[in-house]
N, C-alpha and C positions, 0 to 999 in steps of 0.2 A: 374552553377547558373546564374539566370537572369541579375545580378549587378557584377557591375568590384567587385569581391569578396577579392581581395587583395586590393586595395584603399579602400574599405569601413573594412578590417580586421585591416590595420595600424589605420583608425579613430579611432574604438572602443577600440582598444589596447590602445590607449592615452588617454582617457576618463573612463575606470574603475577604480577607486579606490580602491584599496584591502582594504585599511583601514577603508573606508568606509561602504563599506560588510561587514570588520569584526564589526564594532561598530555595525550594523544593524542587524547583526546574535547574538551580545550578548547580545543587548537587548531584543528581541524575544526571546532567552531563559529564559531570565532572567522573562517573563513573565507565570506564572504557567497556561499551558492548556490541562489538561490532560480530558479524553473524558468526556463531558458533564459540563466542564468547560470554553470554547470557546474563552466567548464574549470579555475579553478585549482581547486577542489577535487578534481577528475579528477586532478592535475599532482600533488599534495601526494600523495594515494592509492598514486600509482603511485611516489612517490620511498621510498615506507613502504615498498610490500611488495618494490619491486625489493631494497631494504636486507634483506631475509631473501633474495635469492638467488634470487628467482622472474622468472618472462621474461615483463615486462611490454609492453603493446601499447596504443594510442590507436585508437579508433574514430567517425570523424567522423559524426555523426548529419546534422548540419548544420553551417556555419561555426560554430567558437568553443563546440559542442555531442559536446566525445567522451564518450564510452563509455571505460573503463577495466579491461583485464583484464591479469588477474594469475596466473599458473600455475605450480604447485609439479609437476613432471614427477612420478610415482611410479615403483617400480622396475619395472611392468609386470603385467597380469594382474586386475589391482582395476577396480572399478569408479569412477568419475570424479564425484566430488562440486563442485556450484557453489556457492559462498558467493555471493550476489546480495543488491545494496543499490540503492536508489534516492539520490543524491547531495543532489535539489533536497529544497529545504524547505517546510513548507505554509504559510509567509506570505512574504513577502517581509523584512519587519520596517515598513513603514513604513506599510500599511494602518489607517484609523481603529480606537479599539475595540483596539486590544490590549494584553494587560497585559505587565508590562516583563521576563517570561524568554521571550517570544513577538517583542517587539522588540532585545533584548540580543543580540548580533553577539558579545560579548567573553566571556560564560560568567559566571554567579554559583554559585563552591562557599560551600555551606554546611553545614557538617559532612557528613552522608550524601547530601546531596542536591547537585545540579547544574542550573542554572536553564538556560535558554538558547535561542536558535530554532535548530529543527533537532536536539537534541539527543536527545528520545525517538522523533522522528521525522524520518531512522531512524539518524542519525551516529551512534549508539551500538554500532549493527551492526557499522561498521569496526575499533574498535580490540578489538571481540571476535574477530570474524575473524585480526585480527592477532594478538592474543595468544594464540589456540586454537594457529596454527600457529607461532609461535616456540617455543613449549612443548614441542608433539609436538618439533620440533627439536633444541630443548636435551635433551628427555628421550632422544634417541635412536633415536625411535621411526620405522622405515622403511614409507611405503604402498606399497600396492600398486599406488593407482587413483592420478588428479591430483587437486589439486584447484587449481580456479578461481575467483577471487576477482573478479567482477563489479561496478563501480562505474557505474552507468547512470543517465544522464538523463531526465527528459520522465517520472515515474511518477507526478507529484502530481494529483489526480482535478482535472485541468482541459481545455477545451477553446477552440478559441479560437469566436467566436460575435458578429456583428453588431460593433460598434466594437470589439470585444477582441479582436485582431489579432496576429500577430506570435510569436515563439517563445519567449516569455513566457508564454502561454497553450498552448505545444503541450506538453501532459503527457498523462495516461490511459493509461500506459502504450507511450510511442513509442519509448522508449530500447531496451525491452526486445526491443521487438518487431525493432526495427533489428536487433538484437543478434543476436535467432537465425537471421533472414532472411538474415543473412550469415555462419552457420555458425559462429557459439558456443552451442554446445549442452552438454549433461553427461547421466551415467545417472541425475540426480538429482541435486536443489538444496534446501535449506536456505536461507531469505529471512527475515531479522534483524526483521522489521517488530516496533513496539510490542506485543507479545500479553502482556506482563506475566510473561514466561517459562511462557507454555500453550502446548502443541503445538498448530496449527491448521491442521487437515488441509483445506483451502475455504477456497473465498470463493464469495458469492456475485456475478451479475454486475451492469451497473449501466448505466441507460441515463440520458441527459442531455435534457432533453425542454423543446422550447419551446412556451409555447402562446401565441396571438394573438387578441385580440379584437378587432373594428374598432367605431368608433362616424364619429359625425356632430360634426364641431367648427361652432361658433359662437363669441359670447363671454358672458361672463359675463351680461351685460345682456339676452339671450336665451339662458338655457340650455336654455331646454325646448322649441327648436325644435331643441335638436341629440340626440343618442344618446350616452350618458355609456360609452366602451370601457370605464371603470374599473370604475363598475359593473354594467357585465356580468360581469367580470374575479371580481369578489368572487363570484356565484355559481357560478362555476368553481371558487374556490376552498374552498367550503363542499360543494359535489358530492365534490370530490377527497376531503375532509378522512371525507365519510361511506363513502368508495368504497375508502378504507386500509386497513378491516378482512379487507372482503371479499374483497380483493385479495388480503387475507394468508390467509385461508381456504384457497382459490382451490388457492391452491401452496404445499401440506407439503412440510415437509422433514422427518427426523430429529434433523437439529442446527441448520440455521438457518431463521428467518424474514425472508422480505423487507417492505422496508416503502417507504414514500416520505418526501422531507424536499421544500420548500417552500419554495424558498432565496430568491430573488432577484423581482423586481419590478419595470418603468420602464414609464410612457408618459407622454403627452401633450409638455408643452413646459416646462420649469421656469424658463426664461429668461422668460417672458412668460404665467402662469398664469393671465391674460384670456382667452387662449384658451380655451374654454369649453364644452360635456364636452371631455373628449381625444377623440382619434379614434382612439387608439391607444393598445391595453396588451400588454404581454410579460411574460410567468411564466415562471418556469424552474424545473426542479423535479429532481430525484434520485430515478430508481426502481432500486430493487436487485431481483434476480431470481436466486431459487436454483437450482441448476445445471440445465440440460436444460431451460431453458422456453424457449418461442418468441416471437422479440424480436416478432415481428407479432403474437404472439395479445395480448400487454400492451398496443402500440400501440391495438390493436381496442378490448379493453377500456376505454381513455380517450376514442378518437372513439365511444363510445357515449356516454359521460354528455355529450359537446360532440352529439353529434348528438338526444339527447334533450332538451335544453336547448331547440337552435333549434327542435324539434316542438313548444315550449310559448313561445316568445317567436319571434314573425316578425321582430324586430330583430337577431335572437344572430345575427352572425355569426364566425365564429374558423377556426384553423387550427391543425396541429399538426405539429412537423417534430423527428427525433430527430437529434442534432448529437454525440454520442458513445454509442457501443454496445462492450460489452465482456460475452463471455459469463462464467458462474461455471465452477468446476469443485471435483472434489474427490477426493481418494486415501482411499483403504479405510481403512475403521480396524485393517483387520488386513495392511497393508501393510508390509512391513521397514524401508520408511522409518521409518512413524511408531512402529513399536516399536521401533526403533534409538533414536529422540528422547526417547522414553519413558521409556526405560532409562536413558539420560542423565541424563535429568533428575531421575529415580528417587537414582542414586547420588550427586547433585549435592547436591537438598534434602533427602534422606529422606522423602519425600512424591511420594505418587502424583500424575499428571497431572492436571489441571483444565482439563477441556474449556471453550475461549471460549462463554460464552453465546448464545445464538439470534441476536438482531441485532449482536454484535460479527462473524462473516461479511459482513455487509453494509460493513466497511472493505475498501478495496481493496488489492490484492498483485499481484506480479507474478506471480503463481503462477499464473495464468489462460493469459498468455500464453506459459508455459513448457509447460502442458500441452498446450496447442495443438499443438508440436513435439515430445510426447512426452517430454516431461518433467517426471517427479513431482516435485511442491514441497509444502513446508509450511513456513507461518511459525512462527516461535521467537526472540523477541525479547527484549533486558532492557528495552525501555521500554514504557510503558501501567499504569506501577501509582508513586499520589502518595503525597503527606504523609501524607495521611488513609487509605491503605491500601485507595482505591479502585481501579477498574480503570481511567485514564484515562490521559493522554498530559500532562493539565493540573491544574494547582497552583490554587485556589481564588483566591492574588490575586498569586502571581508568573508565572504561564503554563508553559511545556510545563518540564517536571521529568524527571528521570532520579535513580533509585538505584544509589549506587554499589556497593553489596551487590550488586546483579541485573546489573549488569555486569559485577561479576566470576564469579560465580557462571555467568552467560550464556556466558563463555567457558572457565571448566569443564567446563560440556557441550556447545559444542560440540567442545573438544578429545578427548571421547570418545568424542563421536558421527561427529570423522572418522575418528579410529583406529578405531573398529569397522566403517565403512562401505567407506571405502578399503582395505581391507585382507581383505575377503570375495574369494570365485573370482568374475571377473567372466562368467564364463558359467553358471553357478550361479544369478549374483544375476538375470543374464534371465531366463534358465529359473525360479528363482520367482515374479518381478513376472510374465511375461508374461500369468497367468492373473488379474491387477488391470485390464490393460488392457480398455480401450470394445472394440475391436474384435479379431478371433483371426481369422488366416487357417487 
């Protein structure tokens, strides 16, 4: 690194507050912002970091939907780091089926641990980001480059689709996108998501896929003059389940593998189940795809097994329409980003990096749409790792979990990975990415 990295590691070490992170992580939970519910957690973000002296701005995605940024000016010359977090949460809290640190709004500590919705994903990001830069602050420490503190809406893998309507359901990444579309950009972003504190250079991308079957309604009393959509539906669903491996053959990666998940299910009429087959069934399903594949050649590959289906039953009929598409992407492993994160994290734990596993890529980031505008990202997160010192976001019977070791620790390194980054020749730091980039004029 550019800076005596151990003089500036003892500062920071003296200057984080755990208790401080923690009061700041529980109140951010404690605030309800589940997708297309934002703003005051936007409102609170931006009252934090304007309080260190940064020139805060509101971004209206839609009514009652901002965006939130946050800029530490440098003293010029550096390159421009973005701290980028997604705000909304992955439940709402009131959905069936969930356990009570995945409904809890108010924060359960317990000793090392922290229960809460929202809290591993990703509100743990914020009060890291905050305390990386109060630090550098206190410690003294002047950048070169800015850096920008992004609080964005709409990132949680949702879409909206048939009766689920409304900006409640508009996630997948819309916040972000808004964001760069109107000229919040950086020379590079750092994205807090759950990774367990593993650098994670990718994602993979991720398509939302509806399929349809039709049948022939009657009623009960005659079923077998009608054509049951359901179970047609079920052999689509036993094709798909044979067709995942090969799918995954299909398309190597080095670090990850895509797969599909099998999420959701409705037809016929539940109000009146006289109605006799259905006449109608809907699948929804999650396919992730590693970077550089072709969203049509995937599509293809599904209307083959629905088109070899109907070549073996004159009844099959179905359709197939994709309702969110998001490509992957991924930065070099020998990129200065990710060896800047590396190092970090090197002098943070005394322990080398631990690359995410093959289908952990398959969670989504915003890193996707950042690269789209030319901007390298990698997630580095404190949350994704439980009680049981697994890799997850969730607690076996309290729901999403956060340690508060990996929170403090998480902003350890990021306080040394903006000092080192900010603080590089920013024509320099072009001049060596430029030879990462897809394409070279």
């Amino acid at each position: 690194m550019s800076l005596d990295t151990s003089a500036l590691q003892g500062k920071v070490d003296a200057l984080i507050d755990r208790d401080e992170l923690t009061r700041m992580l529980m109140e951010l939970v404690a605030i309800p912002s589940p997708t297309g519910k934002e703003a005051a957690c936007a409102r609170y973000l931006g009252d934090r970091f304007a309080g260190l002296g940064m020139e805060v701005k509101y971004q209206e995605m839609e009514p009652g939907r901002p965006n939130v940024i946050a800029t530490l000016r440098g003293k010029g010359g550096g390159p421009s780091l973005m701290f980028n977090g997604h705000m909304d949460t992955t439940q709402v809290g009131d959905e069936d089926g969930l356990q009570l640190g995945q409904r809890n709004q108010a924060g359960i500590l317990e000793d090392e641990w922290l229960y809460g919705n929202g809290c591993s994903n990703m509100k743990s990001a914020f009060p890291a980001y905050w305390g990386a830069i109060k630090a550098l602050q206190q410690a003294g420490v002047e950048l070169r480059g800015d850096i920008i503190m992004t609080g964005v809406v709409g990132e949680i893998e949702k879409a909206p689709i048939d009766q689920y309507q409304g900006c409640e359901f508009r996630g997948g990444g819309s916040g972000t996108r808004w964001l760069v579309q109107h000229g919040v950009t950086s020379d590079l972003a750092i994205i807090g998501e759950p990774t367990g504190l593993r650098v994670q250079p990718g994602n993979t991308g991720y398509l939302f896929v509806k399929i349809s079957t039709e049948g022939v309604m009657q009623h009960t009393w005659s079923k077998e003059k009608g054509v049951d959509a359901i179970a047609k539906m079920r052999k689509v669903i036993d094709r798909l389940e044979e067709w995942e491996p090969i799918y995954e053959r299909r398309h190597p990666h080095p670090l990850m593998k895509p797969r599909i998940g099998i999420s959701a299910i409705q037809g016929g009429f539940p109000y009146k189940p006289s109605l006799c087959p259905a006449p109608y069934c809907y699948l929804y399903m999650h396919v992730t795809m590693v970077p550089n594949t072709n969203i049509e050649s995937v599509k293809g590959e599904i209307q083959d097994i629905l088109d070899d289906l109907a070549a073996k039953d004159r009844e099959f009929k179905s359709d197939i329409e994709i309702y969110l598409a998001r490509n992957g992407y991924e930065v070099a492993l020998e990129h200065p980003l990710v060896k800047a994160m590396e190092s970090a994290h090197r002098a943070v734990s005394g322990k080398e990096n631990i690359w995410p596993e093959p289908y952990r890529y398959s969670v989504s980031s915003d890193g996707s749409t950042l690269d789209d505008y030319g901007v390298p990202a990698i997630t580095y997160g404190p949350g994704g790792i439980n009680r049981q010192r697994e890799y997850s976001m969730f607690d076996s019977k309290l729901g999403e979990i956060l340690s508060l070791t990996n929170l403090v620790d998480c902003t350890r390194a990021y306080a040394l990975a903006a000092a080192d980054l900010c603080n590089r020749d920013r024509a320099q730091w072009l001049k060596d990415t430029r030879r990462f980039q897809r394409f070279q004029g």
